[in-house]
PDB file of N, CA, C and O in Angstrom:
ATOM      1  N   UNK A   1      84.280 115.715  75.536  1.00  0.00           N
ATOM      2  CA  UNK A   1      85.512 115.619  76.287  1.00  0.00           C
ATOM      3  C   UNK A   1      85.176 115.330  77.754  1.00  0.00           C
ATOM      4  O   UNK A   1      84.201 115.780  78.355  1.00  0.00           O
ATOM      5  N   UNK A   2      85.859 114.740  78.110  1.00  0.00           N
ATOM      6  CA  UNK A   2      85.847 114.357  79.504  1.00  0.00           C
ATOM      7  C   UNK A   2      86.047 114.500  80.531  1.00  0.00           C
ATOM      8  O   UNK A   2      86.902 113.669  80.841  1.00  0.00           O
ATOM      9  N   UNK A   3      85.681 115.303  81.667  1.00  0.00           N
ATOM     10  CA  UNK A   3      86.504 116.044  82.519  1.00  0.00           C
ATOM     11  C   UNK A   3      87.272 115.454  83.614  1.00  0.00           C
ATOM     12  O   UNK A   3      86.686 114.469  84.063  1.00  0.00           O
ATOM     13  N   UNK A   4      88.384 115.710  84.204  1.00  0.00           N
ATOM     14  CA  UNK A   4      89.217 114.686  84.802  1.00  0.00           C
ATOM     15  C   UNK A   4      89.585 115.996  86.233  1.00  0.00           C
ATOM     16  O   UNK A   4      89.785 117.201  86.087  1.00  0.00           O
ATOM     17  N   UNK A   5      89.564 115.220  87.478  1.00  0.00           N
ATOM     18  CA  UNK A   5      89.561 115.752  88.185  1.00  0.00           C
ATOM     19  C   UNK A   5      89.892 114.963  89.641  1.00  0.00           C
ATOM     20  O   UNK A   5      89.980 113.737  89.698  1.00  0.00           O
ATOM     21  N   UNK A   6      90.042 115.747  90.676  1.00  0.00           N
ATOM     22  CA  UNK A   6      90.029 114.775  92.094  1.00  0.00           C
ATOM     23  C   UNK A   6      88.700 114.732  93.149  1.00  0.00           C
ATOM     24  O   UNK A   6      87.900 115.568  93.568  1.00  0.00           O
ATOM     25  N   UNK A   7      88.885 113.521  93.307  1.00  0.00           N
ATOM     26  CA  UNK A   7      87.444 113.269  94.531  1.00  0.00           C
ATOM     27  C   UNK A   7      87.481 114.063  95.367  1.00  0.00           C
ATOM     28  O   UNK A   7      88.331 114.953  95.348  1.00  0.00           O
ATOM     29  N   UNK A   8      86.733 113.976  96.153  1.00  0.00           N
ATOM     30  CA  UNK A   8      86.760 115.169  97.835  1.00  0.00           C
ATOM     31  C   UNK A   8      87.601 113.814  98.691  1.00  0.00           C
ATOM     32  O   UNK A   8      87.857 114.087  99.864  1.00  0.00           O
ATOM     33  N   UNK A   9      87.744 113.360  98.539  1.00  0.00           N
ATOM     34  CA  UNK A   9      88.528 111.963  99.257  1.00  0.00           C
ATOM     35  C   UNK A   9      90.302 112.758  98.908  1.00  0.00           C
ATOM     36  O   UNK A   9      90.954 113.281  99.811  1.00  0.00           O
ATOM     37  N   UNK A  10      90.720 112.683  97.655  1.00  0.00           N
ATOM     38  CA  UNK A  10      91.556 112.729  97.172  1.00  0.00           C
ATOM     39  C   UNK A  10      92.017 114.588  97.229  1.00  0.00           C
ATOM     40  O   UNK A  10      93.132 115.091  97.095  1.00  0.00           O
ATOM     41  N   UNK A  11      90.903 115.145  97.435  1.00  0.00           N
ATOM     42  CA  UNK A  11      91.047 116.807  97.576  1.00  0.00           C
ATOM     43  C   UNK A  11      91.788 116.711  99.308  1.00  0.00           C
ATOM     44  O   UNK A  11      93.006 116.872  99.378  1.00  0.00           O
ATOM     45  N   UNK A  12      91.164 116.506 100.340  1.00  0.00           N
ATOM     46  CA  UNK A  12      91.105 116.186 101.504  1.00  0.00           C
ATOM     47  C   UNK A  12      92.207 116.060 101.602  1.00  0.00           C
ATOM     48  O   UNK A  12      92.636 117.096 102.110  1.00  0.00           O
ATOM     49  N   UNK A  13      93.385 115.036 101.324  1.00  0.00           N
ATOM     50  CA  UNK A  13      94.548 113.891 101.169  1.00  0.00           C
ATOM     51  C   UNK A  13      95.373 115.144 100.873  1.00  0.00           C
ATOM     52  O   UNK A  13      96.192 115.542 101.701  1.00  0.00           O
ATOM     53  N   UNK A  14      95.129 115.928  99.427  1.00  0.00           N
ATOM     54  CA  UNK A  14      95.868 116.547  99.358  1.00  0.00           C
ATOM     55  C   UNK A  14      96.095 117.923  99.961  1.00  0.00           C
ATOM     56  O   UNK A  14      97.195 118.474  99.932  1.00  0.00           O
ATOM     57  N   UNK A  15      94.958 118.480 100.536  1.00  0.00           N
ATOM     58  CA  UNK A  15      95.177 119.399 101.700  1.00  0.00           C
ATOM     59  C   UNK A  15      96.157 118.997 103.078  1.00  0.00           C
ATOM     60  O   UNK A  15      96.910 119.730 103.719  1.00  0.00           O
ATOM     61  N   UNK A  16      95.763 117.214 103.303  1.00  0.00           N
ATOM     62  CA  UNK A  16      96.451 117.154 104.448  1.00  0.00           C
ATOM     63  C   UNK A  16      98.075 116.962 104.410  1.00  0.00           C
ATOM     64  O   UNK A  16      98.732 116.530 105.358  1.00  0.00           O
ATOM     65  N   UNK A  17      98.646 117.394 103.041  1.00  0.00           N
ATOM     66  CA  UNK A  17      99.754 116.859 102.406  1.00  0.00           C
ATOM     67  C   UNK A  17     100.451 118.120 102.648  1.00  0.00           C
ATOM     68  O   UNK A  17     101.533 118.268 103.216  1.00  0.00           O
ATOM     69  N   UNK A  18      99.656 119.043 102.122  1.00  0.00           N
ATOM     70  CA  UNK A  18     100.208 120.395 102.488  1.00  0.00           C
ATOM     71  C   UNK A  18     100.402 121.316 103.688  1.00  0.00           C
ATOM     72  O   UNK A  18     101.258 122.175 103.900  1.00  0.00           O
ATOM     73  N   UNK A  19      99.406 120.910 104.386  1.00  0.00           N
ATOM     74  CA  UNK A  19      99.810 121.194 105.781  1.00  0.00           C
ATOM     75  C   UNK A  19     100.426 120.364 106.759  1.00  0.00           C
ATOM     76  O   UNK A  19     100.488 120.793 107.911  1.00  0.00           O
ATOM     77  N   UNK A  20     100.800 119.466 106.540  1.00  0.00           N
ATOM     78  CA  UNK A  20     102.018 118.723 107.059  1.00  0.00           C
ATOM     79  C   UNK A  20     103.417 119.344 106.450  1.00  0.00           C
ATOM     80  O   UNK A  20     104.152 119.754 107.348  1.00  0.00           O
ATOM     81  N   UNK A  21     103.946 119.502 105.120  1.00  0.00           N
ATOM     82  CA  UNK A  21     104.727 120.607 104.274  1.00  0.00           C
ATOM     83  C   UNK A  21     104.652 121.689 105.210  1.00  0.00           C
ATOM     84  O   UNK A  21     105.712 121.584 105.827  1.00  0.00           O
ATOM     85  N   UNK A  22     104.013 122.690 105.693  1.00  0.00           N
ATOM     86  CA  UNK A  22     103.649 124.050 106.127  1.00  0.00           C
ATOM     87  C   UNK A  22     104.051 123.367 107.340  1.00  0.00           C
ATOM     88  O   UNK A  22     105.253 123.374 107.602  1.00  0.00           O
ATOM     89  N   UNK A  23     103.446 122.923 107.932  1.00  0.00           N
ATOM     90  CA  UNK A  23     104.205 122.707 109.411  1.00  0.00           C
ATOM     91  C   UNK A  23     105.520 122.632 109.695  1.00  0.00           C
ATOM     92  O   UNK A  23     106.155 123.176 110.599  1.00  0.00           O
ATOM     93  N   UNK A  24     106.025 121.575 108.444  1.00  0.00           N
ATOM     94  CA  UNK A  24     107.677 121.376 108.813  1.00  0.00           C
ATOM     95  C   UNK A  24     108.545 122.750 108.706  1.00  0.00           C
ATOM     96  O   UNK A  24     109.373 123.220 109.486  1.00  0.00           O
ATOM     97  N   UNK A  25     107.965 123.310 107.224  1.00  0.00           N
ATOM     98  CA  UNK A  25     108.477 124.740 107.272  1.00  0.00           C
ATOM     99  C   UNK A  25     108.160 125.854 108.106  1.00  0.00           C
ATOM    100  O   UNK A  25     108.704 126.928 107.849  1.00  0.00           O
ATOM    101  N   UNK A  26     107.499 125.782 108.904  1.00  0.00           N
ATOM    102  CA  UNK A  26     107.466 126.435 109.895  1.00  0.00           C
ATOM    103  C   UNK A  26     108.378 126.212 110.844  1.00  0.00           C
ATOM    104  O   UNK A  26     109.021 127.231 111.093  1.00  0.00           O
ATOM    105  N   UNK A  27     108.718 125.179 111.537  1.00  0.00           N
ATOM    106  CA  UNK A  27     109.763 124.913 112.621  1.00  0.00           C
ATOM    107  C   UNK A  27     111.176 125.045 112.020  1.00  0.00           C
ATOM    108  O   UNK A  27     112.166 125.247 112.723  1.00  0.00           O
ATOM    109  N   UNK A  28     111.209 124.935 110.846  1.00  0.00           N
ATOM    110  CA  UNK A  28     112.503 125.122 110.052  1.00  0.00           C
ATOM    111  C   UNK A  28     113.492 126.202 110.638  1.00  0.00           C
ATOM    112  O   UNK A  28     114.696 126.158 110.387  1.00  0.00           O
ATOM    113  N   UNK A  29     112.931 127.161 111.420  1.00  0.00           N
ATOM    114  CA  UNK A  29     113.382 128.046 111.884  1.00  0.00           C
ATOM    115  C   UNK A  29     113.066 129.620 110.991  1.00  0.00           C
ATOM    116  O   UNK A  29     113.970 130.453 111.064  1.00  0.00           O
ATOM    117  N   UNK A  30     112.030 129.922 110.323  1.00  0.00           N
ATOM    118  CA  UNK A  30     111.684 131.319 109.313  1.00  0.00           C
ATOM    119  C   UNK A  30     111.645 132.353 110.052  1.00  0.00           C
ATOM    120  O   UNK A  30     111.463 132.284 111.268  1.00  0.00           O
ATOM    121  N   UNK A  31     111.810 133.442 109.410  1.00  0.00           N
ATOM    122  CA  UNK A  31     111.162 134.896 110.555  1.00  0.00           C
ATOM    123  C   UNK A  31     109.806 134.606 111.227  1.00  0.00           C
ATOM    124  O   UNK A  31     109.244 133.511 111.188  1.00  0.00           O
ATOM    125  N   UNK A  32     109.431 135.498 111.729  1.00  0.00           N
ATOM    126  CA  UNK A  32     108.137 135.516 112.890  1.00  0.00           C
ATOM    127  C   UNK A  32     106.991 136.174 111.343  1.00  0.00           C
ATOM    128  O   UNK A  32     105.844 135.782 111.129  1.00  0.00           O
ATOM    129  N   UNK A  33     107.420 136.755 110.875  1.00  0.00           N
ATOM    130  CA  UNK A  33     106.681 137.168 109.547  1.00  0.00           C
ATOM    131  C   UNK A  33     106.326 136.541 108.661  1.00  0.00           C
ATOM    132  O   UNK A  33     105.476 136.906 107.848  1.00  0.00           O
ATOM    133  N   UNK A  34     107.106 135.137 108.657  1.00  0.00           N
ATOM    134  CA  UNK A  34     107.044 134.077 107.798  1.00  0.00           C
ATOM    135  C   UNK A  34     106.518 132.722 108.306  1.00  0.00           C
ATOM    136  O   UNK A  34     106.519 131.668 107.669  1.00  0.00           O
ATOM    137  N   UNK A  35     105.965 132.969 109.844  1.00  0.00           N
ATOM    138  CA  UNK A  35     105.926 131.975 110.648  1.00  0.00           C
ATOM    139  C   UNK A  35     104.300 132.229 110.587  1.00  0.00           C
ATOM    140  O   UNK A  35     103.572 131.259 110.799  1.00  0.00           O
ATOM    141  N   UNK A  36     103.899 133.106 110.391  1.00  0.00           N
ATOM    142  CA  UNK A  36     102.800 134.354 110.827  1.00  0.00           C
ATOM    143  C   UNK A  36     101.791 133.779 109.723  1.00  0.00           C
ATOM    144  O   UNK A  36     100.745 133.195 110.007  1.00  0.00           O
ATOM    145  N   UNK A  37     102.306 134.054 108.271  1.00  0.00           N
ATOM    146  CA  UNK A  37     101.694 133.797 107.261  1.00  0.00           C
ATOM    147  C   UNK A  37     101.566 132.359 107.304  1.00  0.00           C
ATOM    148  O   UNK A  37     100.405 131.959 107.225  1.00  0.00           O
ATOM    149  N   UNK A  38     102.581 131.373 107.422  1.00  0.00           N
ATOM    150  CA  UNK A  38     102.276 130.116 107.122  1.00  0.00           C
ATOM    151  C   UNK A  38     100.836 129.410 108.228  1.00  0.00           C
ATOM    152  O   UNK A  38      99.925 128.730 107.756  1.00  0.00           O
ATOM    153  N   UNK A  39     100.937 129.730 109.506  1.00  0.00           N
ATOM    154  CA  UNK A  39      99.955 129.567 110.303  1.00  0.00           C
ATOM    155  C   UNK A  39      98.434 130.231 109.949  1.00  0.00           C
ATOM    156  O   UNK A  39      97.388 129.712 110.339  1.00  0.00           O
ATOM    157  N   UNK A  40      98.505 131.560 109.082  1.00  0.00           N
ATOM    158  CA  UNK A  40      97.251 131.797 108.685  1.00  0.00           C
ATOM    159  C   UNK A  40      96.663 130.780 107.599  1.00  0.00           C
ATOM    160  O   UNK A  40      95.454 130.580 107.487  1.00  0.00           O
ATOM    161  N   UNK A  41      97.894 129.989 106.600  1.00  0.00           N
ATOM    162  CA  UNK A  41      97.377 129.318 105.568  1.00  0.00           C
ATOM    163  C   UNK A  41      96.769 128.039 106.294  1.00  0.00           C
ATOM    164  O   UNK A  41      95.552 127.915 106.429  1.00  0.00           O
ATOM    165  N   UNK A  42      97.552 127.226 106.688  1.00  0.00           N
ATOM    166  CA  UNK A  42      97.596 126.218 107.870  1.00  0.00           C
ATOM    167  C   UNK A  42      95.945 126.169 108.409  1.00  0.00           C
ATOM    168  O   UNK A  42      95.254 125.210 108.065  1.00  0.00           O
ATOM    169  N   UNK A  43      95.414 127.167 109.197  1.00  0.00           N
ATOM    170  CA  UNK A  43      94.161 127.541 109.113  1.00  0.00           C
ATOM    171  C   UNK A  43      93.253 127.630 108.456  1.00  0.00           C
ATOM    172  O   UNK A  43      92.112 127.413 108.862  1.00  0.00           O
ATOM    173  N   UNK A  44      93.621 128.057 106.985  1.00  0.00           N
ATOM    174  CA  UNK A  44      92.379 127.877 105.962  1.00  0.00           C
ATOM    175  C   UNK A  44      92.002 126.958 105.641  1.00  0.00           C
ATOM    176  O   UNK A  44      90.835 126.592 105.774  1.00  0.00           O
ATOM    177  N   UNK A  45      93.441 125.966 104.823  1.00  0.00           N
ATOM    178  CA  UNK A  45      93.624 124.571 104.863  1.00  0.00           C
ATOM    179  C   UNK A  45      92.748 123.524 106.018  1.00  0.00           C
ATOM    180  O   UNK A  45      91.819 122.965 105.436  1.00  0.00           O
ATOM    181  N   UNK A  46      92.838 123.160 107.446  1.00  0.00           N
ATOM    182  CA  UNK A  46      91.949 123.354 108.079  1.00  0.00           C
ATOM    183  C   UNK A  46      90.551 123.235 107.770  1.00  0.00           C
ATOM    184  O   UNK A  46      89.710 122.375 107.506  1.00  0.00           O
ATOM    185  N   UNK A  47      90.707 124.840 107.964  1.00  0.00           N
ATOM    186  CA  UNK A  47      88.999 125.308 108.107  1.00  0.00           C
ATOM    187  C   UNK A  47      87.945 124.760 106.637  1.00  0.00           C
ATOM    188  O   UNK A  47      86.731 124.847 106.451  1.00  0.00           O
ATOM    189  N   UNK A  48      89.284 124.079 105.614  1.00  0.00           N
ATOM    190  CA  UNK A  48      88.523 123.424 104.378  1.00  0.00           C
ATOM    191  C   UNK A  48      88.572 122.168 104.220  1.00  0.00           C
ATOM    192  O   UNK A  48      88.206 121.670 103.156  1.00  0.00           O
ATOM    193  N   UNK A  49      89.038 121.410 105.259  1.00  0.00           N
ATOM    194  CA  UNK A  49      89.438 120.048 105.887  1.00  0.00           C
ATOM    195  C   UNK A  49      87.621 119.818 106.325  1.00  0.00           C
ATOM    196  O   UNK A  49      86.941 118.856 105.969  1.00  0.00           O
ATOM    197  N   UNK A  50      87.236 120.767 107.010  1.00  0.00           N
ATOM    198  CA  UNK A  50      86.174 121.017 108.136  1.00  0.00           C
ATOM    199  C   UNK A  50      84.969 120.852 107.555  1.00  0.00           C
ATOM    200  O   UNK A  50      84.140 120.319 108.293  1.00  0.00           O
ATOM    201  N   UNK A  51      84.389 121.301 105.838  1.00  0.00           N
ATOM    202  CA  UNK A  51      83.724 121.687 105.178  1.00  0.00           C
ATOM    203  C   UNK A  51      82.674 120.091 104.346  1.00  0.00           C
ATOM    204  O   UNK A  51      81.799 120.299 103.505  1.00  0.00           O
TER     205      UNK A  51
END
């Protein structure tokens, strides 16, 4: 069987997909609690952009 999967090209792309998503929802106007968490993810995302 064959294993099917995404490139680090295509991993990358889709990290930067999601933190563009996370950004918008952030300004959306959320609590400060919800603003809080999304900026810690935002960061990981990031910090695995970096890698």
């Amino acid at each position: 069987m064959e294993e099917m999967g995404m490139t680090d090209m295509q991993f990358k792309d889709f990290l930067r997909g999601i933190i563009d998503d996370l950004k918008e929802a952030k300004t959306a106007g959320v609590s400060e609690e919800a603003e809080a968490k999304i900026e810690k993810l935002i960061k990981r995302f990031e910090a695995a952009l970096e890698d």
